[in-house]
C-alpha positions in Angstrom: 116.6 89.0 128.7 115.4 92.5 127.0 113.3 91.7 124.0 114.9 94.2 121.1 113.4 95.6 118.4 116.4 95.8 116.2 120.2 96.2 117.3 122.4 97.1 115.0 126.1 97.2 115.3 127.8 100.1 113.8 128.2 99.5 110.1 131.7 100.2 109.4 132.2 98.4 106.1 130.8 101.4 103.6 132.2 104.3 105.2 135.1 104.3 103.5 134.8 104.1 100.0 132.1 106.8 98.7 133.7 109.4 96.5 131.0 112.4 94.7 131.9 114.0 91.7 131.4 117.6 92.9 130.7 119.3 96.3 132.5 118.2 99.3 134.7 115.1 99.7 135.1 112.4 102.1 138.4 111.9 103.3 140.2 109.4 105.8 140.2 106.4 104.1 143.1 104.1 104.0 144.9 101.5 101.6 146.9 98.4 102.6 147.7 95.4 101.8 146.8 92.3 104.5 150.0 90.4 106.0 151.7 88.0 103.5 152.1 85.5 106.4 148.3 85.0 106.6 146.6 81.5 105.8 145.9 81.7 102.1 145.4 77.6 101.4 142.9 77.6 98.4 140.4 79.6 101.2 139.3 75.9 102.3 138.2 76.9 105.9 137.2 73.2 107.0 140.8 72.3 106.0 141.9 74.9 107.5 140.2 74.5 110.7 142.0 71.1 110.5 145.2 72.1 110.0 144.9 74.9 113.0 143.6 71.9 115.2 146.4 69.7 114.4 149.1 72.8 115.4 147.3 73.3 118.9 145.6 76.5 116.6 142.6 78.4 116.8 141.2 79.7 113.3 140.7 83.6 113.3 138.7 85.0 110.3 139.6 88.6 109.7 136.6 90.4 107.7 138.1 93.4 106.1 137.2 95.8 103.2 139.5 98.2 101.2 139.9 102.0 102.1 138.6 100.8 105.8 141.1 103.0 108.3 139.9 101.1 111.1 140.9 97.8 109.5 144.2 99.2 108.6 144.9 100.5 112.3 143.9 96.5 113.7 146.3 95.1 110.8 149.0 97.9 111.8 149.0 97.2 115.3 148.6 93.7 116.0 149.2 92.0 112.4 151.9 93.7 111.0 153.8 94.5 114.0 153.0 95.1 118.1 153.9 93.4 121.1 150.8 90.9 119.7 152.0 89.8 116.5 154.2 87.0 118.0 151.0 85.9 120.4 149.1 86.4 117.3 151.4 83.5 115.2 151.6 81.2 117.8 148.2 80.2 118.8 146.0 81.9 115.3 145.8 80.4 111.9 144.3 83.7 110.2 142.5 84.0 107.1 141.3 87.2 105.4 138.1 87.6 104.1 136.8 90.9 101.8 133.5 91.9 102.6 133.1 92.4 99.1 135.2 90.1 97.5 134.4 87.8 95.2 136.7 84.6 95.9 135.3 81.3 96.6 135.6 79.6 100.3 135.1 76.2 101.4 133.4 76.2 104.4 132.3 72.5 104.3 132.9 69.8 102.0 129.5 70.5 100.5 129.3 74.2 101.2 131.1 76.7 99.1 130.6 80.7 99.5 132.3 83.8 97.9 133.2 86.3 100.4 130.5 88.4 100.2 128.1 85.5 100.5 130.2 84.6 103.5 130.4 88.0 105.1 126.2 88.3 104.5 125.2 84.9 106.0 127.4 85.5 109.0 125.9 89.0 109.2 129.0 90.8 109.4 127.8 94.7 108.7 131.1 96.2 109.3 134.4 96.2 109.4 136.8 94.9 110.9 135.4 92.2 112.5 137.1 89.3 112.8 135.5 85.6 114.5 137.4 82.4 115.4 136.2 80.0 114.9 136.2 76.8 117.5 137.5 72.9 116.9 134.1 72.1 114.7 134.5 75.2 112.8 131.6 76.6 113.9 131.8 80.6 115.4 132.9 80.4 119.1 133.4 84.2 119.6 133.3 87.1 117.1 134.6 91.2 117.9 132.9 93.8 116.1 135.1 96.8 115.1 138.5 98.1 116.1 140.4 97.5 119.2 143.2 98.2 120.7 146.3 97.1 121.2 145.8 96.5 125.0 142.0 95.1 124.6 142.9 93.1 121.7 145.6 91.3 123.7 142.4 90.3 125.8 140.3 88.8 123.6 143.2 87.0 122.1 143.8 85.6 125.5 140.4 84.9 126.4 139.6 82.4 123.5 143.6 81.2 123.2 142.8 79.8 126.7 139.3 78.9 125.4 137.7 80.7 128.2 134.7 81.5 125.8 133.4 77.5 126.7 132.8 78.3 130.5 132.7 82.4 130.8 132.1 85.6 129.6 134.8 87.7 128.3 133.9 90.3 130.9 133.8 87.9 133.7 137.5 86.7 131.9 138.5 90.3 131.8 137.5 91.0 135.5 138.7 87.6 137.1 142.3 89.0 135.5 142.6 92.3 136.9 145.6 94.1 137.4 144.4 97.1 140.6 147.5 98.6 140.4 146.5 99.8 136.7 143.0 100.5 136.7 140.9 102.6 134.5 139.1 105.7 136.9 136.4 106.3 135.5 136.6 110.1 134.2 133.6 112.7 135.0 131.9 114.2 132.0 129.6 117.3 132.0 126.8 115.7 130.3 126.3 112.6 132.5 123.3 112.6 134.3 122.3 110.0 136.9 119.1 107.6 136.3 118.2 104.0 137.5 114.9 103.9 136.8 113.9 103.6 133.1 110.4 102.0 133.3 108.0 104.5 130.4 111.2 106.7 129.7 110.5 107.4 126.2 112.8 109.8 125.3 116.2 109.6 123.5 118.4 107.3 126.1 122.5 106.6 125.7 123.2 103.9 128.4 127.4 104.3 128.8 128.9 100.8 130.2 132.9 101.3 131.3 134.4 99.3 133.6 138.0 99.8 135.9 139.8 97.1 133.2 138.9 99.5 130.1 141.6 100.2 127.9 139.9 102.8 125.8 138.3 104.5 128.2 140.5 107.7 128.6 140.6 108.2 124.9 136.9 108.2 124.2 136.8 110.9 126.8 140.2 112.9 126.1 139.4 112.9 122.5 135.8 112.0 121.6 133.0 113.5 123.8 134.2 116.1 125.1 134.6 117.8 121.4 131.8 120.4 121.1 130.2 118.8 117.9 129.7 115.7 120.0 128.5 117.2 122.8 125.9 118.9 121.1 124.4 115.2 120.1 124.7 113.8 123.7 122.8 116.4 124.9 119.4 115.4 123.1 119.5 112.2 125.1 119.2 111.4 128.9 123.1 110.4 129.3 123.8 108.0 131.8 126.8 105.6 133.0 127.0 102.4 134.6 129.8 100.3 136.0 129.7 97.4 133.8 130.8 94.7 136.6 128.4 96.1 138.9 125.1 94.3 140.3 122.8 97.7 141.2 119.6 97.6 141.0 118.0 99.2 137.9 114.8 99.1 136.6 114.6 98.1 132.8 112.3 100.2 130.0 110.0 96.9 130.6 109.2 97.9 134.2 111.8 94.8 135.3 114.6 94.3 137.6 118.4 94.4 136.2 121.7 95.4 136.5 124.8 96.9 134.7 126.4 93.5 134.5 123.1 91.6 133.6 122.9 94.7 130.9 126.3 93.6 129.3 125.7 90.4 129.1 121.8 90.8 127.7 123.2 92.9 125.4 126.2 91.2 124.3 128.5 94.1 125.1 132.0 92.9 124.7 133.8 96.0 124.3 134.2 99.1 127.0 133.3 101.5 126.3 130.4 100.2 124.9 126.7 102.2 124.4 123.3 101.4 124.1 120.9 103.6 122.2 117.0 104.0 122.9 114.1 106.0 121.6 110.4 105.1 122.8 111.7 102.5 125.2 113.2 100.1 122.7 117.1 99.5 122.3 117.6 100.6 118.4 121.0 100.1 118.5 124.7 99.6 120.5 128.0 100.8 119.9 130.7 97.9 120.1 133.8 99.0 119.5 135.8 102.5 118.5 134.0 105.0 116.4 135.4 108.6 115.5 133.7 111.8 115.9 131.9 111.3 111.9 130.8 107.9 112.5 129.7 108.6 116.4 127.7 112.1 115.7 125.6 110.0 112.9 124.5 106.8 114.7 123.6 109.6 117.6 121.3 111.4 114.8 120.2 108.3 113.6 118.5 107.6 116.9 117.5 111.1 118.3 115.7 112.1 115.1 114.2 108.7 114.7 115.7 108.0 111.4 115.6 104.5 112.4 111.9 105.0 111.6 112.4 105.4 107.7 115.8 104.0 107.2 115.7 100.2 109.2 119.1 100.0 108.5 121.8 102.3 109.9 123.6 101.9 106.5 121.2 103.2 104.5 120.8 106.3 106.9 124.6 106.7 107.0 124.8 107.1 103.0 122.0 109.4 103.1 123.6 111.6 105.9 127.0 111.7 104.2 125.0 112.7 100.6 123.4 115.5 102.4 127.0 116.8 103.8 129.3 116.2 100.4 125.9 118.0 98.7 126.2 121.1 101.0 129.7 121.2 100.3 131.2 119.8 103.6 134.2 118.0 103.2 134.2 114.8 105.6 137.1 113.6 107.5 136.0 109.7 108.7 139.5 109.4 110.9 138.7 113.0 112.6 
């Protein structure tokens, strides 16, 4: 397995919330209010966990924070209403958790954690992510960010049917497919076409999409091919990858891999997903749906070696919005 410096998943949770008192403004955020139906029992997880067990259940934590619009859109969609709402009830006991909040939860009968304790020790950067949790309460699988409707409906298939003990989602996801609906994989002007990675230094985005992607089409109708995006992709070599296939690529390490190897080294459980390099090492991935605000700044973050003063993308990502508002740019986070 690739040795990574650091990998960072997007953080989501703080993008949302940041107002200044003059200049520009940051728009896009969202208020709601989670489901009334949701498991609320004294937040005693472990007797939760029970209780799910005893109804055939699985636990599903749903890490959340206020003003996040990509919370709000899972909630929407699969919690509030959706062809996955009823799936949802059936087989999920689900408990919300605030990133920031300050409630008590029992994990244990001898552990007790607020929910920012919860959300720090389970290193959950972002929101929404959400991780059920298996018979022994411990984490059996975990997604991080949004998803949609369509790839949401396969995860909660996937650990319903407690795949997650003997496969990978993708190999879930692949053993499943429908031909008749494939994803084709859409051309892009600033793909390029590279297998050989071995002292490749510069500024690398490694695109993994696969013929079962649900979110495909969108990222390209209505992400990367916007000019502002563009412009950031093209300070890195841009290359895709079928993520079920077994080519031959040599690593940054001068070793032998493969697309599917990649996905699974990486822990790559949404399509499309990215890795980022600089210098040879993986800095970061993405992991789930950004918009254009969110995707141009982890892009920066990389190509001008922020990563390099700011070790954590979240810090970077205030300082990057500070500049903006200060300049007088209003920023739209749903854009």
């Amino acid at each position: 397995m690739v040795l990574m410096r650091r990998i960072f998943i997007l953080v989501i949770a703080f993008f949302c919330i940041n107002t200044y008192a003059d200049s520009g403004k940051v728009v896009g955020g969202a208020l709601y209010d989670v489901p009334s139906w949701f498991t609320d029992s004294f937040l005693d997880v472990a007797e939760d966990a029970q209780d799910a067990l005893d109804e055939n259940k699985t636990v599903l934590l749903y890490f959340h924070l206020d003003g996040c619009p990509y919370c709000d859109a899972m909630l929407t969609q699969n919690f509030k209403s959706g062809e996955n709402l009823a799936f949802i009830k059936k087989h999920f006991s689900v408990v919300a958790v605030n990133i920031k909040g300050a409630r008590d939860i029992t994990m244990s009968e001898s552990e007790s954690k607020t929910e920012q304790a919860l959300s720090e020790i389970l290193a959950v950067k972002y929101t929404p992510t959400i991780i059920f949790l298996d018979e022994d309460g411990k984490q059996a699988f975990r997604t991080n960010g949004y998803r949609d409707v369509a790839a949401f409906r396969q995860v909660l298939e996937y650990v319903a049917s407690k795949s997650y003990k003997n496969t990978t989602l993708s190999n879930y996801i692949e053993a499943k497919q429908n031909t008749s609906q494939a994803y084709t994989f859409i051309n892009h002007a600033s793909l390029q076409v590279a297998s050989n990675f071995q002292e490749f230094d510069q500024p690398v985005a490694i695109l993994f999409e696969d013929k079962d992607c649900t979110a495909c089409e969108d990222f390209h109708q209505n992400l990367i091919n916007r000019a502002d995006v563009k412009a950031e992709l093209d300070k890195y070599l841009f290359v895709r990858f079928d993520a079920y296939s077994d080519q031959k690529i040599i690593g940054f390490d001068g070793k032998l891999t493969s697309p599917r190897q990649m996905v699974k080294d990486y822990d790559l459980n949404y399509r499309p997903g990215i890795l980022l390099f600089d210098e040879g090492e993986n800095i970061t991935k993405i992991d789930g749906k950004l918009y254009s605000f969110h995707f141009n700044t982890v892009l920066r973050y990389v190509s001008g070696k922020h990563y390099q003063y700011y070790p954590k993308f979240s810090t970077y990502l205030r300082a990057r919005q500070a500049e903006l508002l200060e300049k007088g740019i209003n920023i739209n986070i749903v854009d």
